[in-house]
C-alpha positions as CSV (number, residue, x, y, z in Angstrom):
1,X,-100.9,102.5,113.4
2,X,-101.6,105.3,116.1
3,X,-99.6,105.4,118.8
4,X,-100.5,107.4,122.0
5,X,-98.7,109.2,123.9
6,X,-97.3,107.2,127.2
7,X,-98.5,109.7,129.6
8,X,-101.6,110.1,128.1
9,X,-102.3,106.5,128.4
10,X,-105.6,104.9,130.4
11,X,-104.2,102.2,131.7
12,X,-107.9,101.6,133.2
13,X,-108.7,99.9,129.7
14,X,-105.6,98.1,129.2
15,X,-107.7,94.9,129.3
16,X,-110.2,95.8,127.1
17,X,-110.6,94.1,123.6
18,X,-111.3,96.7,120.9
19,X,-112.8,94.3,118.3
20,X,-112.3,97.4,115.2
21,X,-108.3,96.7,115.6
22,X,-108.0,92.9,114.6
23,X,-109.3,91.2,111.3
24,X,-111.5,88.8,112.2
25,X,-110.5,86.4,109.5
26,X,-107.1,86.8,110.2
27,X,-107.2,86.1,113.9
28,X,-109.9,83.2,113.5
29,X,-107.4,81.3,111.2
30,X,-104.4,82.4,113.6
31,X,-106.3,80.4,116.5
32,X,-106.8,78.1,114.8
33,X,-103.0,77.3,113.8
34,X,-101.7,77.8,117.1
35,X,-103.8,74.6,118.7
36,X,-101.5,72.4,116.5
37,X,-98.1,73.7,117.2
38,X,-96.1,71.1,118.0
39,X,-93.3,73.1,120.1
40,X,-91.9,76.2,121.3
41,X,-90.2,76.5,118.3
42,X,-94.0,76.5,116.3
43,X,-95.3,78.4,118.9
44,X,-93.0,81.6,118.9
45,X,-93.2,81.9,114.8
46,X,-97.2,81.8,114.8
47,X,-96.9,84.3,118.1
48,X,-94.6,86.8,116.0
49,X,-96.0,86.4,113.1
50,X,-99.7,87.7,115.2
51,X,-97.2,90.8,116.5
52,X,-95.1,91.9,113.2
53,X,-98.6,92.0,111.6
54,X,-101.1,93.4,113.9
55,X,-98.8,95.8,116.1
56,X,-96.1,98.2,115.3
57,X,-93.0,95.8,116.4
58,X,-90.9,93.8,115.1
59,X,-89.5,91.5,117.7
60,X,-91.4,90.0,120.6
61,X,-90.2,87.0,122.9
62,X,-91.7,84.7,125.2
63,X,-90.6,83.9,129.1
64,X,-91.8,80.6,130.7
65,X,-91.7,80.3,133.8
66,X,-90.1,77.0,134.6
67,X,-92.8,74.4,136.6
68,X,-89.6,72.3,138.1
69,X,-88.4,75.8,140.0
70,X,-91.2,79.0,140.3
71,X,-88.5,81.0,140.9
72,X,-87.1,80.7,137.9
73,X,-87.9,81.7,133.7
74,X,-86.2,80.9,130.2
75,X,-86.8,83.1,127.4
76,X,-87.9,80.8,124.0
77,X,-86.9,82.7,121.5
78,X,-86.6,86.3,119.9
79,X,-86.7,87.7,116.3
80,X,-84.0,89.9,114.4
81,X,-80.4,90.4,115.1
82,X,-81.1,90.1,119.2
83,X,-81.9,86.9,119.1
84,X,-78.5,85.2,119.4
85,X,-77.6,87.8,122.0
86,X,-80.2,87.3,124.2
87,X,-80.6,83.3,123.9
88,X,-77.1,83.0,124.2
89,X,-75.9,85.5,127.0
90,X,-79.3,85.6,128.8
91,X,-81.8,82.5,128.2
92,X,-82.8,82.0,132.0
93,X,-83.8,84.5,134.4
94,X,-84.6,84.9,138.3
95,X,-88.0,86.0,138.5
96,X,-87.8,87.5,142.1
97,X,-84.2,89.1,141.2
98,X,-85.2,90.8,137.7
99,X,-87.8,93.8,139.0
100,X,-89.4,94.0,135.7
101,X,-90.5,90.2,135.9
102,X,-91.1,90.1,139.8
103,X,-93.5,93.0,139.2
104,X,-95.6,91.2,136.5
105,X,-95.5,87.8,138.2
106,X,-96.7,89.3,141.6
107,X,-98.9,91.8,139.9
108,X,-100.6,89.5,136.9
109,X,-100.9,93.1,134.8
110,X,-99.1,94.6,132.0
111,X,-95.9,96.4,133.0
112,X,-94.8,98.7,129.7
113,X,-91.2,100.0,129.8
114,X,-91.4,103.5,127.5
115,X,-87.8,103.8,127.9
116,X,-85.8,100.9,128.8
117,X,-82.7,103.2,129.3
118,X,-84.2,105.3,132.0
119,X,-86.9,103.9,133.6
120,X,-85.6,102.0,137.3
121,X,-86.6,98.7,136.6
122,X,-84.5,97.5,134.1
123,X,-81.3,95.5,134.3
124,X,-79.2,98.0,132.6
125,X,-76.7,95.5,131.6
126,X,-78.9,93.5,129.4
127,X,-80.3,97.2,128.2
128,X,-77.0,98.2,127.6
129,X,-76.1,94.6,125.7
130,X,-78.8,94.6,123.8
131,X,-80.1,98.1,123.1
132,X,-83.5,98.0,124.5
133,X,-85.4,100.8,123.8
134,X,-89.1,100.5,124.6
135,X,-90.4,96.7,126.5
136,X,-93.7,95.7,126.7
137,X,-94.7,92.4,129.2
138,X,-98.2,91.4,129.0
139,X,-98.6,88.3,131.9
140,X,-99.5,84.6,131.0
141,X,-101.9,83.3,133.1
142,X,-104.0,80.3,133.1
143,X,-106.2,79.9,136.1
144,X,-105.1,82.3,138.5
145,X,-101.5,80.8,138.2
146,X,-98.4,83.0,136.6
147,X,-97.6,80.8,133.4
148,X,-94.9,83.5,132.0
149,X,-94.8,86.9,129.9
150,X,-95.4,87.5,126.4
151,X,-92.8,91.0,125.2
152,X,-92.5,93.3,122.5
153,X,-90.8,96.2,122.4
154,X,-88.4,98.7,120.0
155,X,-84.2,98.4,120.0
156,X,-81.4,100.6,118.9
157,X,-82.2,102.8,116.2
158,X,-85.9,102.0,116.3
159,X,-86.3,104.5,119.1
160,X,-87.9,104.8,122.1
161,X,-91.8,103.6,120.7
162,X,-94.4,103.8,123.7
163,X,-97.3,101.2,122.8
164,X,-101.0,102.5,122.1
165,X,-104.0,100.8,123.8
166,X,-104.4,98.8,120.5
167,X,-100.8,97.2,120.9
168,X,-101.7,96.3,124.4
169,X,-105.1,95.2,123.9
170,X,-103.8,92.7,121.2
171,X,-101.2,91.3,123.0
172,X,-103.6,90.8,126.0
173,X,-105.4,89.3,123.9
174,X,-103.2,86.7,122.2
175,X,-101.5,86.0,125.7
176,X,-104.7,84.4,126.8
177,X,-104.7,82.1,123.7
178,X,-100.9,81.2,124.2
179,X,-100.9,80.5,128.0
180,X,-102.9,77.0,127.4
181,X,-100.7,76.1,124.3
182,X,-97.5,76.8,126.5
183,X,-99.0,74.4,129.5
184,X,-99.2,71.9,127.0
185,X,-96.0,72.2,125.6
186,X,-94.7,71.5,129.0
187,X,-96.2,68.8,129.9
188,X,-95.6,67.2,126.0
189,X,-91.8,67.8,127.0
190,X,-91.7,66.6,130.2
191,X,-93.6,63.6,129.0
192,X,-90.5,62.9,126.3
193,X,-88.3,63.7,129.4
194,X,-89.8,60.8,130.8
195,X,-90.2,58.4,128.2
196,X,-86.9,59.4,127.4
197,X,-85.7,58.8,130.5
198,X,-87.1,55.6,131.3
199,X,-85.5,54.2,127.8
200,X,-82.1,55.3,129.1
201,X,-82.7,53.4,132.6
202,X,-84.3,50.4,130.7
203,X,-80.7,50.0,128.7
204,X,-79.0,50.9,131.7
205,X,-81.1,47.7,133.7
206,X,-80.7,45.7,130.9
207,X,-76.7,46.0,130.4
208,X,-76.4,46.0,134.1
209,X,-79.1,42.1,134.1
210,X,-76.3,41.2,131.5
211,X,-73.4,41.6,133.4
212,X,-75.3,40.3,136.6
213,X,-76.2,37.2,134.5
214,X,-72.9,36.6,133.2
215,X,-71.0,37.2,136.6
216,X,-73.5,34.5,138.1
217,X,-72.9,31.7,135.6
218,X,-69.2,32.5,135.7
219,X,-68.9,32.3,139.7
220,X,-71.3,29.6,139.4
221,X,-69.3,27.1,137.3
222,X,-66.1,28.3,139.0
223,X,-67.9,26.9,142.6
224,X,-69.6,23.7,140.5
225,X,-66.2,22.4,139.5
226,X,-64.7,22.1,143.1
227,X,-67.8,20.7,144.4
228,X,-68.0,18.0,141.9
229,X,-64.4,17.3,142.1
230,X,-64.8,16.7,145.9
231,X,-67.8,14.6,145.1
232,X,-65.8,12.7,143.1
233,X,-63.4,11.9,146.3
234,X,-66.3,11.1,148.9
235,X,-67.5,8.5,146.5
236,X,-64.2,6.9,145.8
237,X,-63.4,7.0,149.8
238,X,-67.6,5.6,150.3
239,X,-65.9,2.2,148.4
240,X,-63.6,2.1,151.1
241,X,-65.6,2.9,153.9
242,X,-66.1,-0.8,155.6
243,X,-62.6,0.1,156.8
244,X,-63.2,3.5,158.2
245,X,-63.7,4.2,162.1
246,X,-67.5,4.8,163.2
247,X,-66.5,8.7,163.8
248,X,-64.8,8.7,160.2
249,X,-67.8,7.2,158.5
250,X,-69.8,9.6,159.8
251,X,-67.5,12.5,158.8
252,X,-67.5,11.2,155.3
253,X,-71.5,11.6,155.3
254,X,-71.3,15.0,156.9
255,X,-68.8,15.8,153.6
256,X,-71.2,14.5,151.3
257,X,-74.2,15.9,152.2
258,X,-72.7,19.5,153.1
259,X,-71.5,19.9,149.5
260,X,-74.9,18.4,147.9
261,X,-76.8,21.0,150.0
262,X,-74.2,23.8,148.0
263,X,-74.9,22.1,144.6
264,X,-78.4,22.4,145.3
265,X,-78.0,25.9,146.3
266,X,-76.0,27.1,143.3
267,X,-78.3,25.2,140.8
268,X,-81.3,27.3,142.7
269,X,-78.9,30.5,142.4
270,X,-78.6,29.5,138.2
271,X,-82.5,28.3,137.7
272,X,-83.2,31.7,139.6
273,X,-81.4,33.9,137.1
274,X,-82.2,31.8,134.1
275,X,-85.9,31.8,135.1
276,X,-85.8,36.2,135.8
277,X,-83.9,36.5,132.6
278,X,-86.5,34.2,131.0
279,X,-84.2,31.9,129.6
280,X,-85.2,28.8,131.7
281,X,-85.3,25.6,129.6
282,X,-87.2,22.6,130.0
283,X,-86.7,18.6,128.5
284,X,-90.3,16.9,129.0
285,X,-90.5,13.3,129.8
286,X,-92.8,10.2,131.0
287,X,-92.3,9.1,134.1
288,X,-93.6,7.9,137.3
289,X,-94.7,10.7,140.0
290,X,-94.9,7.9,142.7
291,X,-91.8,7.0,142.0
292,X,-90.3,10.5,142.0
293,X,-91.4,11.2,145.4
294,X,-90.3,8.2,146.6
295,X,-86.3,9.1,145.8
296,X,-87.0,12.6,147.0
297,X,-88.2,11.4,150.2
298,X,-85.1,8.7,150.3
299,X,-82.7,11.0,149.5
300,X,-83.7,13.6,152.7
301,X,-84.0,10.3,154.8
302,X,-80.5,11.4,156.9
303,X,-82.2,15.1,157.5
304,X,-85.2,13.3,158.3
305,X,-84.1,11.2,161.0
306,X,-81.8,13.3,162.7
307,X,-85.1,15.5,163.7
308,X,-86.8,12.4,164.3
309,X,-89.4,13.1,161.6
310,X,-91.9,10.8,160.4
311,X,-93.1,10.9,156.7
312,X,-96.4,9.4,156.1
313,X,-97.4,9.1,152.0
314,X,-100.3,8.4,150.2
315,X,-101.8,8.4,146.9
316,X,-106.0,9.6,147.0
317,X,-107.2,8.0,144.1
318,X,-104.4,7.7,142.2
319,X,-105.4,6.0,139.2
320,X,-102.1,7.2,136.8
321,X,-99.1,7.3,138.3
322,X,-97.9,8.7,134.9
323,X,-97.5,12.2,134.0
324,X,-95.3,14.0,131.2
325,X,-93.6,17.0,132.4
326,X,-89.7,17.7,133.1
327,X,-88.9,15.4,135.6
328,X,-86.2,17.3,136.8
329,X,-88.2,20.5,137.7
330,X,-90.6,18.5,139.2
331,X,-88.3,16.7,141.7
332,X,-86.9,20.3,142.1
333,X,-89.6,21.6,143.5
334,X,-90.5,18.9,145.5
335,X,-86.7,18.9,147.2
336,X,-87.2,22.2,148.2
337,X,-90.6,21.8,149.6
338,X,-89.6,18.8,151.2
339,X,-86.2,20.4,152.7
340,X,-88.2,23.3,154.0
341,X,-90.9,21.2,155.6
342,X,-88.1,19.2,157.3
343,X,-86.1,22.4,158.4
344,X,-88.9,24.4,160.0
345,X,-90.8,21.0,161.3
346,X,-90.6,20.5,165.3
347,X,-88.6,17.5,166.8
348,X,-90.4,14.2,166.5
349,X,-92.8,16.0,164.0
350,X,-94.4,14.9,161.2
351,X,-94.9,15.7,157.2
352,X,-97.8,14.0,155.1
353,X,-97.4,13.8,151.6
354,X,-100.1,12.8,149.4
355,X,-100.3,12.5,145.5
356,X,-103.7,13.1,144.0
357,X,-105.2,14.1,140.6
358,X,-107.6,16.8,140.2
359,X,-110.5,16.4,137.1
360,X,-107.8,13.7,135.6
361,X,-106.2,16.7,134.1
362,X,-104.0,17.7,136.8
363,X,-101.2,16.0,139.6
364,X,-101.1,17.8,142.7
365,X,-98.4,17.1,145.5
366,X,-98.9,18.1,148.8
367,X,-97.1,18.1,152.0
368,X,-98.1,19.2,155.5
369,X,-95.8,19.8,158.2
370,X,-96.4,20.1,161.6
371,X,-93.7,22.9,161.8
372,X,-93.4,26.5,163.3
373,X,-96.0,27.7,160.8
374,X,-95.3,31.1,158.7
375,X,-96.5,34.1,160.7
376,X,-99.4,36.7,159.2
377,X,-96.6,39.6,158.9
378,X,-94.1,37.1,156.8
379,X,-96.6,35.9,153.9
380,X,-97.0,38.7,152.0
381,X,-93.0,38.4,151.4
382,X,-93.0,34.9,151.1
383,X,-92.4,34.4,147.5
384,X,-89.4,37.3,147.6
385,X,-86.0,36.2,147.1
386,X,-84.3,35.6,150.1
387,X,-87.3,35.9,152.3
388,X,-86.9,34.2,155.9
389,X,-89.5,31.9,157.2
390,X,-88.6,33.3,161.3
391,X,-85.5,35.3,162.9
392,X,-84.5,32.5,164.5
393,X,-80.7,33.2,163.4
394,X,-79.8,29.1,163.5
395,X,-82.2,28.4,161.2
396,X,-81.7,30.3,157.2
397,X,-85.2,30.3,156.3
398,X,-86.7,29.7,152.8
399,X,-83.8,31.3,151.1
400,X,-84.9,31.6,147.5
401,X,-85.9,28.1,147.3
402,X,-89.7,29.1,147.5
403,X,-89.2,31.7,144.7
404,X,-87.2,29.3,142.6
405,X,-89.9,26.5,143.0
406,X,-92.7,29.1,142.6
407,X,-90.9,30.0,139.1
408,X,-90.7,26.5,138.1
409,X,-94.7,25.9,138.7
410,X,-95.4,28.6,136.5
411,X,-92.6,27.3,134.1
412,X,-94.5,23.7,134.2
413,X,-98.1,25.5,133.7
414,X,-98.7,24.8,137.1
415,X,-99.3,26.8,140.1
416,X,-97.6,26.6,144.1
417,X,-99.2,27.8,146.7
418,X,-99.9,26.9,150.3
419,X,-101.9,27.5,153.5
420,X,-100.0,28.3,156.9
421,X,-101.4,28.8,160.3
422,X,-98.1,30.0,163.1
423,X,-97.0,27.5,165.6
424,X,-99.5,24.6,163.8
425,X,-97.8,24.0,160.4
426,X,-97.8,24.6,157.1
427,X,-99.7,22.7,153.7
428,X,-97.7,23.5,150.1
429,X,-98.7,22.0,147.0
430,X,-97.8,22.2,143.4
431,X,-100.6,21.5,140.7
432,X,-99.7,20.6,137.5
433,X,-101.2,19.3,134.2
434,X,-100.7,15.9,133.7
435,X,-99.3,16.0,130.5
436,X,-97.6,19.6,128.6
């Protein structure tokens, strides 16, 4: 192939395509291999293979500038006996430090080197390293925006070996081809960074829900086995109680129901975790849901009257009492709506609860306070863990116990929800089927 002479050169038509140089069959079924590379690695072969066949060179290379820093290109690969040199010693360079690449990135034209050795824009240190003789960069750019260079060029004994029009024409020509292929390359790769990157953080979340699951049950038990131990003394001393003081009695009660409020607590902290690591399990049962209600409501009868609270029940059409469902799920949701409506009712306030059935299909438990009410600003977080009902600092809020008992309606095929207006009360009910 003709080469002409460097100075001689019209660099006016360096963008011109020359359609007499190329073999139309060849560069149609070229194309036409490069839309299904699968990598860099795909890419540079079918790129050199274009350049060893239709130009005078035998190695070219690509720089890609690197979308995570503009300021910054890595070389993909080179042919010959340079390629280890240069990939090893020299795969990244500063775009604004290297004058060869600042000029084609700023300037979006050709830049052709005749002489690597001489001319004043080359690092002499990789010339010197690697025997450059003659570089050719032809810019890749895709819509206006500097994508990287596509180079040829001679080294060592090859010689100094200026490039004719034809050589740059070509390589123009194939640059605008690659520039789309290498965009999608990069965003295939930083796709796999991702996925790849979200499977490592999934493991990671997973090992670390492991430990966090096994460090809960084993704090858990170790708190459980105190408590029930000291539950076992209150009831033995309750047998002897007739002989206790009035002050010692009531002592003995305080005991009691302090450490049932922290079994309750930690069984909330266990169904929590069990329920999030979705290995909650449930014992179904017949039972009475009158009946239920009535022992939750006895059981919070102390809390009750030391606000001064009145409960009033009733049962709207109520024609079966009996439902089938895990009776201890149930009665665990209704303690902790029943605890909450108590500690965020007013003094001498009241809480209506009232057992209906909806279609004959489904048992829904209500129970309206006339409490503090949930303000507009709180309800969005009201099913978080640990959310608090008000800042009033003597009173804990919900805690979890409105997550947990959300988690065991959904659990039970049922749903919780409520309605809440501030400083008039609040309504929540569960809804469940009948029979699951």
């Amino acid at each position: 192939m003709n080469k002409a002479n460097a100075e001689n050169r019209d660099n006016s038509n360096v963008l011109s395509i020359n359609p007499d140089f190329q073999s139309f069959s060849f560069f149609m079924d070229w194309s036409n291999r490069l839309q299904f590379t699968e990598g860099f690695s795909d890419l540079y072969k079918i790129v050199l293979e274009a350049v060893q066949t239709k130009t005078s060179y035998n190695n070219a290379w690509i720089v890609v500038s690197d979308p995570e820093n503009k300021e910054e290109a890595y070389v993909i690969s080179i042919a010959g006996d340079k390629k280890d040199s240069i990939l090893d010693n020299y795969p990244q360079f500063n775009l604004n430090s290297d004058p060869m690449l600042r000029e084609i990135k700023h300037s979006h034209t050709p830049v052709v080197v005749d002489d690597a050795k001489t001319d004043p824009r080359t690092n002499k240190e990789i010339v010197e390293a690697l025997g450059n003789q003659t570089i050719i960069n032809i810019p890749i750019v895709l819509t206006g925006e500097f994508v990287g260079v596509l180079a040829s060029g001679s080294f060592g004994d090859e010689g100094v070996l200026p490039p004719s029009d034809e050589d740059i024409n070509f390589l123009t020509l194939i640059s605008q081809y690659v520039g789309p292929v290498i965009v999608r390359i990069l965003e295939q790769e930083k796709q796999i960074r991702y996925q790849n990157a979200l499977k490592k953080a999934k493991l990671e979340a997973e090992h670390t829900s492991k430990l966090k699951s096994e460090f809960i049950e084993n704090v858990t038990h170790e708190l459980r086995t105190p408590l029930h131990a000291i539950n076992g003394f209150v009831q033995l001393l309750e047998l002897e109680s007739e002989n206790f003081s009035e002050d010692q009695v009531k002592y003995l009660a305080d005991i009691n129901k302090a450490n049932t409020r922290l079994l309750s607590l930690i069984e909330n902290v266990l169904d929590f975790e069990s329920s999030a690591s979705g290995n909650l399990e449930i014992s179904v049962s017949d039972f009475d849901i009158v009946e239920l209600v009535d022992k939750s409501v006895s059981e919070f009868k102390e809390a009750v009257g030391q606000k001064h609270i009145t409960i009033i029940q009733s049962h709207t059409e109520l024609e079966n009492k009996n439902i089938r469902t895990d009776k201890k799920r149930l009665k665990q949701i209704i303690d902790n709506l029943l605890s909450n409506a108590i500690e965020h009712n007013r003094e001498n306030g009241t809480i209506n609860i009232n057992i209906s059935t909806e279609a004959g299909e489904f048992i829904k438990v209500s129970l309206k306070d006339s409490g503090i009410g949930i303000p507009d600003d709180k309800k969005e977080h009201l099913f978080s863990p640990f959310a608090r009902i008000n800042t009033n600092s003597e009173k804990l809020g919900a805690g979890i116990s409105l997550v947990i008992s959300k988690q065991l309606a959904d659990v039970l095929k049922g749903e919780l929800n409520y309605e809440s207006t501030q400083n008039e009360g609040s309504t929540f009910w569960i809804e469940i089927p009948v029979s699951i």
